[in-house]
TORKOL-4160 file (C-alpha; in steps of 0.2 Angstrom, whole numbers, padded with zeros to 4 digits, m for minus):
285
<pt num="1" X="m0483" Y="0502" Z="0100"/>
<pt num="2" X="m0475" Y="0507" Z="0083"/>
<pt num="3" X="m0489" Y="0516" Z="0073"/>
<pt num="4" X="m0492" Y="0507" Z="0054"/>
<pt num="5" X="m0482" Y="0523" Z="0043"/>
<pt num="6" X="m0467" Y="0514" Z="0055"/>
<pt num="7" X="m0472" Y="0498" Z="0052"/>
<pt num="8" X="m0470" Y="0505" Z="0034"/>
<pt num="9" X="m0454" Y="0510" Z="0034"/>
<pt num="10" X="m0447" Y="0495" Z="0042"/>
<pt num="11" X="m0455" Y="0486" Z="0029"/>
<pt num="12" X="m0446" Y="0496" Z="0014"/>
<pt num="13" X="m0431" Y="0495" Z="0025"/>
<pt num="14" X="m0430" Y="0476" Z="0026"/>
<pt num="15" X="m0435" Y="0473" Z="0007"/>
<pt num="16" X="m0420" Y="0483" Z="0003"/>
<pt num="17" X="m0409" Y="0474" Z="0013"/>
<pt num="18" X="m0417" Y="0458" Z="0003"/>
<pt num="19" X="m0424" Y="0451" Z="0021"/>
<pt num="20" X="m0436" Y="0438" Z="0023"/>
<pt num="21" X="m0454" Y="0445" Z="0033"/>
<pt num="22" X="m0473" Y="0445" Z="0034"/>
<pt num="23" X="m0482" Y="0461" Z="0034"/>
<pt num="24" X="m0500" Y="0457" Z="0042"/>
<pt num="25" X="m0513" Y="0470" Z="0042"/>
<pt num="26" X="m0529" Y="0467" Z="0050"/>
<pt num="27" X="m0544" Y="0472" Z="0036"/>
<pt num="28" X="m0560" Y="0470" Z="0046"/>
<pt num="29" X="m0565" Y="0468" Z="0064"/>
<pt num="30" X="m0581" Y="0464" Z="0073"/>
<pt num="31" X="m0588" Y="0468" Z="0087"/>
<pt num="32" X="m0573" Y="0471" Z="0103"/>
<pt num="33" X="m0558" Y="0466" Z="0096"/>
<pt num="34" X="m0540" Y="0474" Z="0104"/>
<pt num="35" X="m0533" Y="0480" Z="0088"/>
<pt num="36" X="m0544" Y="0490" Z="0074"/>
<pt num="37" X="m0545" Y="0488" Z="0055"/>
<pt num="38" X="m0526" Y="0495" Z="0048"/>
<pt num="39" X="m0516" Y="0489" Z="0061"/>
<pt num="40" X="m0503" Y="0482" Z="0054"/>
<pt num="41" X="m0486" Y="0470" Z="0062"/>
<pt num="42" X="m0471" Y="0464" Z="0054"/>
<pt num="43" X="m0467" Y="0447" Z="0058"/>
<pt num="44" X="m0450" Y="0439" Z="0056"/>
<pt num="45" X="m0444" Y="0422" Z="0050"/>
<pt num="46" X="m0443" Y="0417" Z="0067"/>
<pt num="47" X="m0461" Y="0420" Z="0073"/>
<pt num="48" X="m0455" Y="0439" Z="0081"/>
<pt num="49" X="m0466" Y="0452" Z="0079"/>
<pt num="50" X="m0452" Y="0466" Z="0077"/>
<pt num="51" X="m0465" Y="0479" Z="0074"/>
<pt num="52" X="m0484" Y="0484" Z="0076"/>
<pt num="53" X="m0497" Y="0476" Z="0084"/>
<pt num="54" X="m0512" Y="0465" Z="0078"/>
<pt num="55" X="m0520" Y="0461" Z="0094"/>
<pt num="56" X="m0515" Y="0451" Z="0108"/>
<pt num="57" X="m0516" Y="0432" Z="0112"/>
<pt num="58" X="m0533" Y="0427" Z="0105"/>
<pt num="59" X="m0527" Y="0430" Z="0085"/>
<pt num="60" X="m0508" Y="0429" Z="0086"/>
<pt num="61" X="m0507" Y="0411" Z="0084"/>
<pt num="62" X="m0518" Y="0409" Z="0069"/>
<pt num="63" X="m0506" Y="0426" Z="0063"/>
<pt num="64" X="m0490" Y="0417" Z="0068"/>
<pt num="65" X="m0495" Y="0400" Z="0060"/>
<pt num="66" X="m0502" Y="0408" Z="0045"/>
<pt num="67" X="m0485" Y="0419" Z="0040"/>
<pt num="68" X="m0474" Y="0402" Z="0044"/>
<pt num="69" X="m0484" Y="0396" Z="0029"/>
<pt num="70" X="m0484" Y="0412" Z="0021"/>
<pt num="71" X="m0466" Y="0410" Z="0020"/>
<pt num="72" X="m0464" Y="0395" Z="0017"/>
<pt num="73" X="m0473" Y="0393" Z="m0001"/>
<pt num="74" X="m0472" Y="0413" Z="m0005"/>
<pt num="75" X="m0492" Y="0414" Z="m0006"/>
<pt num="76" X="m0501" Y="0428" Z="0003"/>
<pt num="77" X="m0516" Y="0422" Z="0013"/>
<pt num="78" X="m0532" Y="0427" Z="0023"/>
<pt num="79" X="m0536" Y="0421" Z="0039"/>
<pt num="80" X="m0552" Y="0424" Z="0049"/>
<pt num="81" X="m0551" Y="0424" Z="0068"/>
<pt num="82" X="m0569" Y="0424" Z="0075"/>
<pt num="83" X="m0580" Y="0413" Z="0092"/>
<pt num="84" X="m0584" Y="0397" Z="0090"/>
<pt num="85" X="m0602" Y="0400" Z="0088"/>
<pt num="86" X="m0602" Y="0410" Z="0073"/>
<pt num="87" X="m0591" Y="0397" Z="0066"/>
<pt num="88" X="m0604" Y="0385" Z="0067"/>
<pt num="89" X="m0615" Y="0396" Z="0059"/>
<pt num="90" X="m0605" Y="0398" Z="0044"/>
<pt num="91" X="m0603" Y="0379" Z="0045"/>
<pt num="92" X="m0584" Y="0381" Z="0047"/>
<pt num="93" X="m0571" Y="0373" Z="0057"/>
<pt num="94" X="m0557" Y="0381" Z="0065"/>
<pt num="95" X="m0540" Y="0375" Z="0053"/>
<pt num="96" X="m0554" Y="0375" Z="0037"/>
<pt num="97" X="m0550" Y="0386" Z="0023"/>
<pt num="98" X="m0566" Y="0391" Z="0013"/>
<pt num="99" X="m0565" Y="0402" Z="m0004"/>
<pt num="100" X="m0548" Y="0408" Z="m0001"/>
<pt num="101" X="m0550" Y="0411" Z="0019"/>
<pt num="102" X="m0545" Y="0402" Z="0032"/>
<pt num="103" X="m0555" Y="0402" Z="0049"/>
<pt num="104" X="m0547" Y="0402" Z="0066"/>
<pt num="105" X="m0557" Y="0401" Z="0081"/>
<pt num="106" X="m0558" Y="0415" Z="0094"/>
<pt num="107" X="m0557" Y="0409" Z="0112"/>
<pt num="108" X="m0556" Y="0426" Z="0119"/>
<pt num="109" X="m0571" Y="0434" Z="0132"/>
<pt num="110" X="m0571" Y="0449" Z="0120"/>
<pt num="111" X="m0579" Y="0434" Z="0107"/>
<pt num="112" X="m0572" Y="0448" Z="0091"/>
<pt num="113" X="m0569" Y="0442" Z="0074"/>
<pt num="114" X="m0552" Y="0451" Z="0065"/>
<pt num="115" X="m0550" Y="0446" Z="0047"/>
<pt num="116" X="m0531" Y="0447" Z="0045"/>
<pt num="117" X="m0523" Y="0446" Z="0028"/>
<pt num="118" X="m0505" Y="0438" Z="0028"/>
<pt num="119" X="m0492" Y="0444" Z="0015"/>
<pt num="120" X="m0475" Y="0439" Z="0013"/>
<pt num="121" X="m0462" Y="0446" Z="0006"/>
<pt num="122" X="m0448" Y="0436" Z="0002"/>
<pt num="123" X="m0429" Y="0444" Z="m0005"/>
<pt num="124" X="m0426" Y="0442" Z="m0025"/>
<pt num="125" X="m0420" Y="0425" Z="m0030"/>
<pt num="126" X="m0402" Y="0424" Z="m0034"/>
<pt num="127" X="m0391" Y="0420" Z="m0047"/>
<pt num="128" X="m0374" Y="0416" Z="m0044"/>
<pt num="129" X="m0365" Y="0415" Z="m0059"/>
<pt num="130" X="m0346" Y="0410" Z="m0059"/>
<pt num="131" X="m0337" Y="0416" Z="m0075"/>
<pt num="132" X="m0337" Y="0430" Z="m0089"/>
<pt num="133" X="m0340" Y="0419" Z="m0104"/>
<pt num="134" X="m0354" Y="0426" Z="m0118"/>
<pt num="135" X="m0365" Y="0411" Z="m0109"/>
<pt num="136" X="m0362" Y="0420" Z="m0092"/>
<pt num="137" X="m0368" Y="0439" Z="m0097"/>
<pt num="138" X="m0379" Y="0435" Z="m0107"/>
<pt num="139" X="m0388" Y="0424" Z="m0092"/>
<pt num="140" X="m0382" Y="0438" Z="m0081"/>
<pt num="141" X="m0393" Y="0450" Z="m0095"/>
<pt num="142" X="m0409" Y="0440" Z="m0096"/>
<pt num="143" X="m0410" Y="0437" Z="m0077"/>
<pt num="144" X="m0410" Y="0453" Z="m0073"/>
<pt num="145" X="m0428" Y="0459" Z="m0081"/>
<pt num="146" X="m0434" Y="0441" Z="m0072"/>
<pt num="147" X="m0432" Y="0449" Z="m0055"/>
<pt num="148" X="m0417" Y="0438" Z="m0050"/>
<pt num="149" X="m0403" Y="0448" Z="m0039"/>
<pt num="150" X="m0387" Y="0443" Z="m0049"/>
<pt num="151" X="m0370" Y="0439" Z="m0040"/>
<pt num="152" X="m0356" Y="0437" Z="m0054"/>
<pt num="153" X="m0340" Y="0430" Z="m0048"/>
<pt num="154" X="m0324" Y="0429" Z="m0059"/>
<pt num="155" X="m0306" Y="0438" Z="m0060"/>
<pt num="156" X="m0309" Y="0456" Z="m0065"/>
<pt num="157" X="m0293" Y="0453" Z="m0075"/>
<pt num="158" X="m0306" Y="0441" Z="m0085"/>
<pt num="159" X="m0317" Y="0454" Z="m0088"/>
<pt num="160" X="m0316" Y="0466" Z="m0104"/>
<pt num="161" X="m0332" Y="0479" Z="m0097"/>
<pt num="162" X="m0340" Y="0479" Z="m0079"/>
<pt num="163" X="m0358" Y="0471" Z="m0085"/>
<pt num="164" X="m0373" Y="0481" Z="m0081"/>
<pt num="165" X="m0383" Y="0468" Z="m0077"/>
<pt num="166" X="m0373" Y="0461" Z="m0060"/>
<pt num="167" X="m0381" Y="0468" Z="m0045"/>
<pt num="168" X="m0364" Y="0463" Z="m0036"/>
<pt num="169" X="m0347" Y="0459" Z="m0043"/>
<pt num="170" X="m0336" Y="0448" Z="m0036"/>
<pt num="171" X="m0317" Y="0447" Z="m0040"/>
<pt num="172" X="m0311" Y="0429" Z="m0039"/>
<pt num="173" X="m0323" Y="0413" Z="m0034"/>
<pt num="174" X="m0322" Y="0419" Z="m0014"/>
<pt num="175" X="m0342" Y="0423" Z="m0011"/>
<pt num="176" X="m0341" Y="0425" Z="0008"/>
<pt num="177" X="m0355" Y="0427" Z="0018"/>
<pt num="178" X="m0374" Y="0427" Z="0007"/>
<pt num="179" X="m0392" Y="0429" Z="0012"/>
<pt num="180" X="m0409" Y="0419" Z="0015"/>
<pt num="181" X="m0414" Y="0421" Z="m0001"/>
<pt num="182" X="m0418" Y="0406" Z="m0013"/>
<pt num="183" X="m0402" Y="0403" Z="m0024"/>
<pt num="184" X="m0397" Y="0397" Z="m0040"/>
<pt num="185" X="m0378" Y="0392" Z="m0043"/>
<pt num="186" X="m0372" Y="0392" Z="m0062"/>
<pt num="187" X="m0352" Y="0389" Z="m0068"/>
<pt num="188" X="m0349" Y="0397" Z="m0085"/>
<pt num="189" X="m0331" Y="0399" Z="m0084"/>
<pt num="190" X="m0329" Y="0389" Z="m0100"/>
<pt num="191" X="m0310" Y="0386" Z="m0099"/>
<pt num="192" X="m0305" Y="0400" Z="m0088"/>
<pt num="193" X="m0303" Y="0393" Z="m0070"/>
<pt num="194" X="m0315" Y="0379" Z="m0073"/>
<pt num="195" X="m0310" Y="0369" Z="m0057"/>
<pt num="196" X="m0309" Y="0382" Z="m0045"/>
<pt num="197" X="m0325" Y="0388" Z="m0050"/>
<pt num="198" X="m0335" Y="0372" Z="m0047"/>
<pt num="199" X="m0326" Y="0368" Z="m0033"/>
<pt num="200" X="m0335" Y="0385" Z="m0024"/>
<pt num="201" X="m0348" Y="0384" Z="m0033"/>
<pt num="202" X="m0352" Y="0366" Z="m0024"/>
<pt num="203" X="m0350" Y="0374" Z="m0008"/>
<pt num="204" X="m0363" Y="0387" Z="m0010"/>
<pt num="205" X="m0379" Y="0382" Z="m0004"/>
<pt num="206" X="m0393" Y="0382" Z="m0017"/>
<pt num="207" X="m0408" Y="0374" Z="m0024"/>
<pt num="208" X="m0399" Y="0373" Z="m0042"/>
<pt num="209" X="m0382" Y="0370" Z="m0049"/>
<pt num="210" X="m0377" Y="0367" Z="m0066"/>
<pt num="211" X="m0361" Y="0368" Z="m0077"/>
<pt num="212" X="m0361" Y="0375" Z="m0094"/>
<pt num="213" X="m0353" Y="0362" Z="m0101"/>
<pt num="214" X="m0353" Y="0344" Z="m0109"/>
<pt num="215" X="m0355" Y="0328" Z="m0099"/>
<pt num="216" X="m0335" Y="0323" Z="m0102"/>
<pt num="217" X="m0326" Y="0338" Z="m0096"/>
<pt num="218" X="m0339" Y="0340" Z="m0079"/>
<pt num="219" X="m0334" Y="0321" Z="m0078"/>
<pt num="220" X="m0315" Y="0325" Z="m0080"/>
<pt num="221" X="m0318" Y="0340" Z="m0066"/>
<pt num="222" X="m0326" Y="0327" Z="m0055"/>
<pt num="223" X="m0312" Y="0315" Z="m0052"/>
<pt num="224" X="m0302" Y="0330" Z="m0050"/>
<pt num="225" X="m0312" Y="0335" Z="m0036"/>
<pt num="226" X="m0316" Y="0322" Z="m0028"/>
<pt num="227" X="m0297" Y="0318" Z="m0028"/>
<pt num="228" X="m0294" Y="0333" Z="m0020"/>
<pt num="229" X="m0307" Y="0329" Z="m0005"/>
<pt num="230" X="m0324" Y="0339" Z="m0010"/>
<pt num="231" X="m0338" Y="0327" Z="m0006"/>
<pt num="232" X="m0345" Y="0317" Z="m0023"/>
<pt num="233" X="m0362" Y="0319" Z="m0018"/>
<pt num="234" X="m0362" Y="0337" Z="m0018"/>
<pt num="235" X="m0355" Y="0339" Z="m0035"/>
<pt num="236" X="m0368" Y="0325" Z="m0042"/>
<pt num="237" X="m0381" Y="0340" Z="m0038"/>
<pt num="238" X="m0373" Y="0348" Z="m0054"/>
<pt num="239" X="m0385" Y="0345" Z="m0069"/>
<pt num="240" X="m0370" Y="0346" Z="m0083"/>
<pt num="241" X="m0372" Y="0351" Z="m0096"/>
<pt num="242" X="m0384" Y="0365" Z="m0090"/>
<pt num="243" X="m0403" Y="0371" Z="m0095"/>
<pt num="244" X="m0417" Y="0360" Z="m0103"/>
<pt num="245" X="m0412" Y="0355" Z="m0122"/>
<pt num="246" X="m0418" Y="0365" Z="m0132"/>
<pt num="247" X="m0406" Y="0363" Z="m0147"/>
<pt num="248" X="m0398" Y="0380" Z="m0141"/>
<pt num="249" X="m0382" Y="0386" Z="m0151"/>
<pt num="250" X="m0379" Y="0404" Z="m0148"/>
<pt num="251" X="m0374" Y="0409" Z="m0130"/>
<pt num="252" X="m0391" Y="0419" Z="m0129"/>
<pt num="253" X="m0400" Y="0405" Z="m0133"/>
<pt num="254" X="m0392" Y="0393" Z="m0120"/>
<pt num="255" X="m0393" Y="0409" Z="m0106"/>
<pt num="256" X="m0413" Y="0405" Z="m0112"/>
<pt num="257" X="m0411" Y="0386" Z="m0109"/>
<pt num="258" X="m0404" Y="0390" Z="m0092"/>
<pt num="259" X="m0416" Y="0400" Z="m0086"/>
<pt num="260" X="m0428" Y="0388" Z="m0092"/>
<pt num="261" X="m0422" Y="0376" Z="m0081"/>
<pt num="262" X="m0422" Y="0386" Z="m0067"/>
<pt num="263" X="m0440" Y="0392" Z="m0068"/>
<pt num="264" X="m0445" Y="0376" Z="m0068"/>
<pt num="265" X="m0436" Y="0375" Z="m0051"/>
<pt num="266" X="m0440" Y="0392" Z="m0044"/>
<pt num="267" X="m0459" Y="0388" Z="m0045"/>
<pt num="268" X="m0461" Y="0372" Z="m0041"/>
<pt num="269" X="m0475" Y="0370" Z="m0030"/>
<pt num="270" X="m0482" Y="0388" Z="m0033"/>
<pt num="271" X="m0496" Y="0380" Z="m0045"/>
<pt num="272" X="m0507" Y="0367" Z="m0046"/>
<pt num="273" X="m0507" Y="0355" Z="m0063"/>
<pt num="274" X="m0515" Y="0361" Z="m0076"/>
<pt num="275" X="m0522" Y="0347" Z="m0087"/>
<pt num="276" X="m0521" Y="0357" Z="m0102"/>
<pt num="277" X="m0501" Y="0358" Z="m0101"/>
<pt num="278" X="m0501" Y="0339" Z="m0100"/>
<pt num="279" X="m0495" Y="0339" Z="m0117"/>
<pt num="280" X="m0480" Y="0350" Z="m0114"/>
<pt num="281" X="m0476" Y="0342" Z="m0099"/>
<pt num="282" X="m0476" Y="0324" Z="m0111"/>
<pt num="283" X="m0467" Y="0333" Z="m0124"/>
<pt num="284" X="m0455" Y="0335" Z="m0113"/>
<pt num="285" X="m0451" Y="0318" Z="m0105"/>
């Protein structure tokens, strides 16, 4: 059994390889449980636990199920394991979540209660941006601080200085292979090597794509493309021209609209509505 100052360091190590996991750490117990207050596991995308232990059978469900959802909408959660009759007492069922907690049923003789506290911890987002125009480093500039992992792609030849703000260079439109994390894809080659960029750039996986561009020339790129074979449903997921209209000008202040745009799409489901940002939201539309 690994002990939690391991458990630790597998964590730090993971994080910096920008891997998906859930750190669980048990914060209370009752009564006989098999694991103390501190024990702490690391639980993988895939339900594993690769290191730790938080008890045996009768919590590891509830722990499992809860770091699937921990995962899946990035929120840390509580969970609290404990008998059936103490359940009833708080007026609880098993599956309820009450003030931030949710309850689990214990069906184990040892009838313990473990209150567990679920925590993902998900890789950076990344940017991927195709290009070296002002648009593309200064997006590359303003992501950074935002806690994206930026990937710029484009000929070294195109470029006058190596940009401080790329976490990764990449010389030519070739990605090859890219992590779990959440992605977001933007072409800013702005005349150089236009095509060959969004023609990688639609084969990248990701949750956004956009082209700093106008409507006419993405259109001209698109019967290109789709004369050359690459699937027209995958290039209308391009929003073109890119980032929310904000009557932008400079290059920093389209870099701003762009990432704009992609917050919207980076927490999407992360809040609940808020009536009093109705107005924006109508503004807006």
């Amino acid at each position: 059994m690994t002990t939690a100052p391991e458990v630790l360091d597998l964590a730090a190590q993971l994080k910096a390889a920008e891997e998906s996991f859930v750190l669980a750490t048990v914060v209370r117990t009752v009564s006989v449980t098999a694991a103390k207050a501190g024990a702490k596991a690391i639980i993988r995308p895939d339900g594993s636990i690769v290191a730790g232990w938080i008890g045996g059978g009768c919590a590891k469900g509830a722990v499992l199920k809860a770091a699937r959802e921990a995962l899946a909408d990035g929120i840390p959660r509580m969970v609290s394991v404990q008998p059936e009759n103490l359940l009833a007492e708080l007026g609880v069922k098993a599956g309820e979540i009450r003030e931030g907690v949710k309850f689990a049923s214990n069906m184990c003789p040892s009838k313990g209660t473990m209150d567990i506290f679920v925590e993902p911890v998900l890789p950076h987002p990344s940017l991927v941006i195709f290009g070296a125009s002002p648009v593309a480093l200064s997006l590359a500039a303003q992501a950074k601080p935002l806690g994206y992992h930026v990937t710029l792609a484009v000929p070294t030849s195109d470029l006058v200085a190596t940009p401080e703000a790329a976490d990764m260079l990449i010389d030519g439109f070739a990605l090859g292979p890219l992590g779990d994390a959440k992605r977001f894809v933007v072409v800013s080659t702005q005349g150089k090597g236009d095509e060959a960029a969004l023609r990688a750039a639609v084969a990248t996986e990701a949750i956004y794509h956009a082209f700093v561009g106008s409507r006419r020339k993405m259109a001209s790129l698109r019967e290109k493309l789709i004369a050359d074979g690459v699937d027209p449903n995958r290039l209308d997921r391009v929003k073109a021209p890119a980032g929310l209209d904000l009557g932008a000008i400079t290059p920093e202040e389209i870099a701003m609209s762009i990432l704009a745009e992609m917050t919207i799409e980076r927490r999407r489901g992360q809040r609940a509505p808020n009536p009093g940002l109705a107005g924006a939201g109508e503004q807006r539309a």
